[in-house]
NUDO-754301 format. One record per residue (C-alpha): residue number from 0; residue in one letter; x, y, z. Coordinates in nm, 3 decimals. Example, Ala and Ser with C-alpha at 12.3 -4.5 7.8 and 13.67 -1.06 7.14 Angstrom:
NUDO-754301
ATOM   nr  rest       c1       c2       c3
ATOM    0     A    1.230   -0.450    0.780
ATOM    1     S    1.367   -0.106    0.714
This chain:
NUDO-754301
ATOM   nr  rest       c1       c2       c3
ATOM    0     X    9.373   15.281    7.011
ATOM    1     X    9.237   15.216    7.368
ATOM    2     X    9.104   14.886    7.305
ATOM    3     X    9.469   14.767    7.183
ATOM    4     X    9.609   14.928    7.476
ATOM    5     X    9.430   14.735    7.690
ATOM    6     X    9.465   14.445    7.546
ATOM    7     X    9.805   14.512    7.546
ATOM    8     X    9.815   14.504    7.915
ATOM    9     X    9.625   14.226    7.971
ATOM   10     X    9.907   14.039    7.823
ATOM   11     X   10.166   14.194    8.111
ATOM   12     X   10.457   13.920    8.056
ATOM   13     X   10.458   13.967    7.713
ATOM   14     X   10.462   14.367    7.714
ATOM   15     X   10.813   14.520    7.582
ATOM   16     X   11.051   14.600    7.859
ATOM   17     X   10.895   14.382    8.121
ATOM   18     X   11.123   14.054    8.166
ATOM   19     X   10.989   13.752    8.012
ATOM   20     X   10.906   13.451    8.275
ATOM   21     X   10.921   13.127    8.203
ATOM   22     X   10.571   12.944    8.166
ATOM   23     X   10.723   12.599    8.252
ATOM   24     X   10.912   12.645    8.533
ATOM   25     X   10.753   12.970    8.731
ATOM   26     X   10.937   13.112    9.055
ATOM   27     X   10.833   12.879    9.396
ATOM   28     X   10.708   13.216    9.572
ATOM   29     X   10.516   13.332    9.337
ATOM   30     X   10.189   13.101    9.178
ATOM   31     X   10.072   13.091    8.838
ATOM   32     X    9.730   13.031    8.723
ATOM   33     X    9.743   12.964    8.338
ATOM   34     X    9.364   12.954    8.144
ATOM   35     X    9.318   12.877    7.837
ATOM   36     X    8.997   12.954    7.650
ATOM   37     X    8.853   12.841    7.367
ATOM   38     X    8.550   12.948    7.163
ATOM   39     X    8.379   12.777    6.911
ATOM   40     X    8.529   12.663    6.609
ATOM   41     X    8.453   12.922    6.320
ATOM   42     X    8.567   12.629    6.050
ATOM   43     X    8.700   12.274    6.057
ATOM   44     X    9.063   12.396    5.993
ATOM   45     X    9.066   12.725    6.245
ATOM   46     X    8.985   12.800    6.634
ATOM   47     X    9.064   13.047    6.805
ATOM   48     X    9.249   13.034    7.154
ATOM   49     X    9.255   13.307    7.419
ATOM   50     X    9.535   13.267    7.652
ATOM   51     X    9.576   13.457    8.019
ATOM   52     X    9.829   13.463    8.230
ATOM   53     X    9.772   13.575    8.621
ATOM   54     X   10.057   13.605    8.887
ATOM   55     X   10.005   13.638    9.206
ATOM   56     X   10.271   13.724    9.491
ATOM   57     X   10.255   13.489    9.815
ATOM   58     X   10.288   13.686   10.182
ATOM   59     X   10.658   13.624   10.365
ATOM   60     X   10.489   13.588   10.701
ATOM   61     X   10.292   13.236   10.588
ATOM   62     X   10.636   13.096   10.515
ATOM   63     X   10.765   12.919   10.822
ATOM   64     X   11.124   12.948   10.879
ATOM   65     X   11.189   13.000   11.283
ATOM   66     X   11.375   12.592   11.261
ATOM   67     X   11.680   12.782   11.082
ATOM   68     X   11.698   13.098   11.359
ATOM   69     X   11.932   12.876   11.598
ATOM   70     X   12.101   12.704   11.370
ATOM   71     X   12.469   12.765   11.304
ATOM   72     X   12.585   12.603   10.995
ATOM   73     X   12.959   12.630   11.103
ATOM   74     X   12.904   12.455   11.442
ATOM   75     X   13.028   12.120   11.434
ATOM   76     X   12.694   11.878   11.572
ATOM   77     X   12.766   11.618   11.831
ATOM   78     X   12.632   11.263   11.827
ATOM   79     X   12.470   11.226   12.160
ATOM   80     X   12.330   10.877   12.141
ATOM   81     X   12.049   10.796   12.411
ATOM   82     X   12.166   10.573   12.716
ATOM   83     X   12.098   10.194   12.704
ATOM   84     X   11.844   10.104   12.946
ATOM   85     X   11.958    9.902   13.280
ATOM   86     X   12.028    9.541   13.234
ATOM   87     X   12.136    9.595   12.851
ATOM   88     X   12.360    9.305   12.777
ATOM   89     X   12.528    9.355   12.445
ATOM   90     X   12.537    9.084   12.178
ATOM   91     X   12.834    8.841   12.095
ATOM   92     X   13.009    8.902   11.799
ATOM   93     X   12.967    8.677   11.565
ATOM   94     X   13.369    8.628   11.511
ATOM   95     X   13.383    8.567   11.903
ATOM   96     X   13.157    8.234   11.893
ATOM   97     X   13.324    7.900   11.802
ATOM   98     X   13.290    7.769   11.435
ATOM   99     X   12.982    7.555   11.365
ATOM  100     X   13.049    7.201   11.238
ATOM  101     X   12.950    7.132   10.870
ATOM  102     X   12.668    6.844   10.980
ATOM  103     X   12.496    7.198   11.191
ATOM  104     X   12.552    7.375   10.871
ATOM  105     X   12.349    7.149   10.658
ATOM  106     X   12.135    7.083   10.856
ATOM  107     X   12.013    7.420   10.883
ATOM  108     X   12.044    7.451   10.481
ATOM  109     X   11.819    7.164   10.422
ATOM  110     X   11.566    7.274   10.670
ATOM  111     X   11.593    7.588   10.460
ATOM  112     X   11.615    7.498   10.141
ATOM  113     X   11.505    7.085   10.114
ATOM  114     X   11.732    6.858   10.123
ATOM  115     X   12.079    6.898    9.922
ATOM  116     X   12.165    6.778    9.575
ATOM  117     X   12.273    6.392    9.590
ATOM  118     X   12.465    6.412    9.239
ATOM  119     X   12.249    6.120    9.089
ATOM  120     X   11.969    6.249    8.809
ATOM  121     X   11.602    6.098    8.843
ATOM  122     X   11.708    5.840    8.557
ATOM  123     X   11.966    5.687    8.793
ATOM  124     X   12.273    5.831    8.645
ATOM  125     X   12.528    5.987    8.798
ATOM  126     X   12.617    6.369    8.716
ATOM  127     X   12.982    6.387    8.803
ATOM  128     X   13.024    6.043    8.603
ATOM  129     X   12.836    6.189    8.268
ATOM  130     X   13.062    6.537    8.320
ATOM  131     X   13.420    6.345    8.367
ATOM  132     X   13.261    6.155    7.995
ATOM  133     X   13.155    6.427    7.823
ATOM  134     X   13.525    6.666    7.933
ATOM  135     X   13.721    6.356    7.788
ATOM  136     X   13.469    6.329    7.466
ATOM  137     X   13.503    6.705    7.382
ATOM  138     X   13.817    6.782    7.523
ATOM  139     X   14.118    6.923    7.312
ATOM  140     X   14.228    6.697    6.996
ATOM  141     X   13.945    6.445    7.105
ATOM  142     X   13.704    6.322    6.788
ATOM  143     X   13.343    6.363    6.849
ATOM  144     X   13.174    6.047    6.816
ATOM  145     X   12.789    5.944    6.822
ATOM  146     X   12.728    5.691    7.032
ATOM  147     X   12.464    5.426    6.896
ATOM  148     X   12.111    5.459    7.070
ATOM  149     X   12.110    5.184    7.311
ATOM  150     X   11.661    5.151    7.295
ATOM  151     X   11.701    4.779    7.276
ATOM  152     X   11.676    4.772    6.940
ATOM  153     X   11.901    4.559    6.698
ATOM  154     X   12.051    4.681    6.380
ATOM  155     X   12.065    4.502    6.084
ATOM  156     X   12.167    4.648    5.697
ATOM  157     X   11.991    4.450    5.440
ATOM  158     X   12.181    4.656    5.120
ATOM  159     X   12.400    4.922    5.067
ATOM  160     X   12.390    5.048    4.690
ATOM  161     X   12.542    5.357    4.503
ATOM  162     X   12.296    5.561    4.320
ATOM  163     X   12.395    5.870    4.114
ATOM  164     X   12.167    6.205    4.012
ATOM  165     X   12.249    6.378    3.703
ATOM  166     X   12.264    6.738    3.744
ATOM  167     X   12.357    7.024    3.507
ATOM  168     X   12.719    6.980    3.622
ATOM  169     X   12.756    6.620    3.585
ATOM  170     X   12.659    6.359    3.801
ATOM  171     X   12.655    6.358    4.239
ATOM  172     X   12.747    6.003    4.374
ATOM  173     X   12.508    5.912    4.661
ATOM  174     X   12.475    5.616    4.881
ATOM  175     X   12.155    5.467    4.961
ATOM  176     X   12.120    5.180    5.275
ATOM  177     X   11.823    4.953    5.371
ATOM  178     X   11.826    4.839    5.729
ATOM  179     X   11.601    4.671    5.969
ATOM  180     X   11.584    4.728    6.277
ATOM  181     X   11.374    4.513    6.560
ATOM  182     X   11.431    4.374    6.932
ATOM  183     X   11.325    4.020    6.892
ATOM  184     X   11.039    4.023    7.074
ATOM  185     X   10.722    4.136    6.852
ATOM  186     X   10.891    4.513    6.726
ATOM  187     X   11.042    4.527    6.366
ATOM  188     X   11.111    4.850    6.141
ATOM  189     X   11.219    4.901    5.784
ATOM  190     X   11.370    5.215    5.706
ATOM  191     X   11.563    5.349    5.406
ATOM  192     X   11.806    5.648    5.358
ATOM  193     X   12.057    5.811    5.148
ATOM  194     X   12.408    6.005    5.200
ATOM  195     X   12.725    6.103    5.040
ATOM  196     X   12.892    5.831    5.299
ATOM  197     X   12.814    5.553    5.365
ATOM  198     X   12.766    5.563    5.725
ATOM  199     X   12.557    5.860    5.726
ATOM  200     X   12.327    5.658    5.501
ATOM  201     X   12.306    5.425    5.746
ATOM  202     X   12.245    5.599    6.031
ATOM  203     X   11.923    5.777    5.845
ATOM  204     X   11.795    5.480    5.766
ATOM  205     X   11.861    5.346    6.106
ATOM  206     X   11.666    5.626    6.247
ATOM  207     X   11.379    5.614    5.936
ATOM  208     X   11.337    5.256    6.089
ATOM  209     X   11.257    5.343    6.391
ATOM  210     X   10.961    5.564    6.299
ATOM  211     X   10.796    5.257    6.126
ATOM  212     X   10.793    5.045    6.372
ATOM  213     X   10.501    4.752    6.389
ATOM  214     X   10.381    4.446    6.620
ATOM  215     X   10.391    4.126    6.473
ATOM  216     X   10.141    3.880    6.622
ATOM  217     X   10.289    3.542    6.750
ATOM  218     X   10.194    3.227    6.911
ATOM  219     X   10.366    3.098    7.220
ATOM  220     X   10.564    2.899    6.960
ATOM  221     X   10.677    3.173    6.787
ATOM  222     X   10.516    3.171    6.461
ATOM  223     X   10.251    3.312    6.327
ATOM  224     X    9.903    3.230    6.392
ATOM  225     X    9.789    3.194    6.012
ATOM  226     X    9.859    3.280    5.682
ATOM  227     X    9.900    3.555    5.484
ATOM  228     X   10.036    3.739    5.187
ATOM  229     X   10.168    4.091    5.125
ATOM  230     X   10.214    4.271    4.814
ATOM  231     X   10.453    4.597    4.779
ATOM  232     X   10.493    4.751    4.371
ATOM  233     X   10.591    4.443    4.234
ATOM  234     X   10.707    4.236    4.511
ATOM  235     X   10.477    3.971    4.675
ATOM  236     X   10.566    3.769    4.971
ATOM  237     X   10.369    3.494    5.115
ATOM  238     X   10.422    3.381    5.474
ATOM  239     X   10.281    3.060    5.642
ATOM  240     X   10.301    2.967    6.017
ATOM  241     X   10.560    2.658    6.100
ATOM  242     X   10.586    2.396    6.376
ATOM  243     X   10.858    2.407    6.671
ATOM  244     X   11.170    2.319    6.571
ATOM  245     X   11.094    2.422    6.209
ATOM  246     X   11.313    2.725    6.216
ATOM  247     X   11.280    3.056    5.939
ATOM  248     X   11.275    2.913    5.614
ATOM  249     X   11.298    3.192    5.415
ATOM  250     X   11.534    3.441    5.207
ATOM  251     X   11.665    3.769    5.158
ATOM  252     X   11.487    4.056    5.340
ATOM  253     X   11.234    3.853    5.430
ATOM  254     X   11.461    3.619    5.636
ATOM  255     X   11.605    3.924    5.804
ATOM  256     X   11.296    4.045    5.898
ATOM  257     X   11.143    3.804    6.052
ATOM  258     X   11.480    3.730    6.243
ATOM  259     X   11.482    4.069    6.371
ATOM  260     X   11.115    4.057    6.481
ATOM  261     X   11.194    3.743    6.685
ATOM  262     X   10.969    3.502    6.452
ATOM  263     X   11.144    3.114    6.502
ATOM  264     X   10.919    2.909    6.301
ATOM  265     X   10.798    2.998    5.955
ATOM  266     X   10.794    2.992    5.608
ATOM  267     X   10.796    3.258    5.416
ATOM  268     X   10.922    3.292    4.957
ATOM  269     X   10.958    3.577    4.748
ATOM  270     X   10.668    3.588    4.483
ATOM  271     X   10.738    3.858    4.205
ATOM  272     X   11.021    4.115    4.228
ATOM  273     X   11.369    4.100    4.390
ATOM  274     X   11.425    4.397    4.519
ATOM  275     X   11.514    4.386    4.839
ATOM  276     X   11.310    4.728    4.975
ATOM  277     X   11.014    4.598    4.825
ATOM  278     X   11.018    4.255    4.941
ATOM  279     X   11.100    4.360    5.308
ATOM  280     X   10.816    4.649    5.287
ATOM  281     X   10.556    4.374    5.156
ATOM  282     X   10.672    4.140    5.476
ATOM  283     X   10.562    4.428    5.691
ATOM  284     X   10.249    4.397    5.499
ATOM  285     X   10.159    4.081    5.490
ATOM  286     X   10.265    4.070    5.913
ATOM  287     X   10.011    4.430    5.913
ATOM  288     X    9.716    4.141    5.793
ATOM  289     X    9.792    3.945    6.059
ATOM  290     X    9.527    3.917    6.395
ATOM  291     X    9.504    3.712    6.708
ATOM  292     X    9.274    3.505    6.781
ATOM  293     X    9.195    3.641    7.115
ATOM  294     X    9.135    3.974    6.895
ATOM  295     X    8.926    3.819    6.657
ATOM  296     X    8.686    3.616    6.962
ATOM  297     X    8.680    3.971    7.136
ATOM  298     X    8.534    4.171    6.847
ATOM  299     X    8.285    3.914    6.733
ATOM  300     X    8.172    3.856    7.123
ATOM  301     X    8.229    3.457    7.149
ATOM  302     X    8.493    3.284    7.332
ATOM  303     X    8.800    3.196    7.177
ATOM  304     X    8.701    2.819    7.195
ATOM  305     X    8.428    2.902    7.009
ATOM  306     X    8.590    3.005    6.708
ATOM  307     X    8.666    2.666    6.515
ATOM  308     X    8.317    2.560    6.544
């Protein structure tokens, strides 16, 4: 009965009748010192914890409170602000000076902040030009329309044909375009492409076109510097070089691709198939066969004059 009576005690904020403090927040004047010990554990899954609590009461005369003895908190304080010292001249205000001119002001923004904005982009064009085009392009009841990429590259549609899918439901109408695309100086492209209009189809294949783009090797009289033949499924084209003045004698896609590549002299005839996407796919590979001279001399390691001996 002893023992649990002291323990009892030990435990002097939890003893019946004594208020209960709160372990979180403990009164400012009066420290806590919380242990917490713990033996060893007598299994995996229990421990034992012994807890004590000890409060201690600080002394009134360490706290310091002789700044509050003379102070009155009804008396109203006066702002006594120290003297300026002799020769004080006060500033201007700043609505007092006269207003700066605009060159001043810009001046001292650009040696801030670099010199101002001029309007024109680092591609040439100018900003308040492009916004006044795009507000009457997108403005209310206006039609959006795609303008055509101006790369320097010319378009030209070799066929336009309707194909058709059969589906569960019945059959979906499609259009299907072949177009070329080159600027006349060396760069051709075939590209095909289908839509449900035809324009759309166009304007894939258009863009197909340009991701197949090739050289075609040429003389300084425009023609090609030797022979060659292409095959594509069962189209075959054979091409031959021409002399000035001969002009493209050729026809169908071949024609319009060697127009587009900017070839002048040639001959070129459709060996095989007619379908147009093959024959103008084997052109591109009979001009892929193709090598100049100066190529050929550079990887053998003679002189081009050299070569026809």
């Amino acid at each position: 009965m002893a023992v649990s009576a002291t323990s009892l005690c030990s435990f002097s904020s939890l003893c019946i009748g004594t208020p209960r403090p709160s372990l979180l927040t403990p009164p400012p004047h009066i420290p806590t010192i919380l242990t917490i010990t713990t033996p060893k554990r007598l299994h995996p899954s229990l421990s034992i914890a012994r807890l004590t609590l000890t409060t201690t009461k600080a002394n009134p005369s360490d706290i310091d409170t002789t700044f509050f003895d003379n102070l009155n908190p009804e008396e109203d304080v006066v702002f006594d602000p120290p003297a300026p010292p002799e020769g004080f001249v006060p500033p201007p205000s700043f609505d007092e000076d006269p207003p700066e001119p605009e060159d001043e002001i810009a001046a001292a923004y650009e040696e801030l902040y670099g010199p101002a904005y001029s309007g024109v982009s680092v591609l040439g064009n100018d900003i308040h030009v492009m916004d006044s085009k795009v507000k009457k392009a997108t403005g209310f009841g206006s039609k959006v329309k795609k303008e055509k990429v101006r790369d320097g590259f010319e378009e030209r549609v070799v066929q336009v044909r309707r194909v058709t899918k059969v589906v569960k439901g019945g059959k979906q109408l499609h259009f299907r375009a072949i177009v070329v695309v080159g600027d006349k100086q060396g760069q051709v492209g075939v590209g095909v492409g289908k839509a449900k209009e035809v324009i759309g189809a166009v304007q894939k294949s258009a863009t197909n076109a340009r991701r197949n783009i090739i050289t075609v090797p040429m003389t300084k009289y425009l023609t090609f510097p030797h022979r060659s033949e292409g095959d594509y499924g069962a189209a075959k084209v054979m091409l031959r070089p021409a002399s000035p003045g001969t002009g493209v004698i050729a026809g169908g896609a071949v024609r319009i691709v060697l127009e587009m590549a900017g070839v002048e002299n040639a001959l070129g005839k459709q060996l095989g198939s007619k379908n147009a996407l093959n024959n103008a796919r084997a052109t591109v590979v009979a001009v892929q066969k193709m090598r100049q001279f100066s190529d050929v001399a550079r990887e053998r390691g003679i002189p081009m004059e050299e070569l026809w001996k």
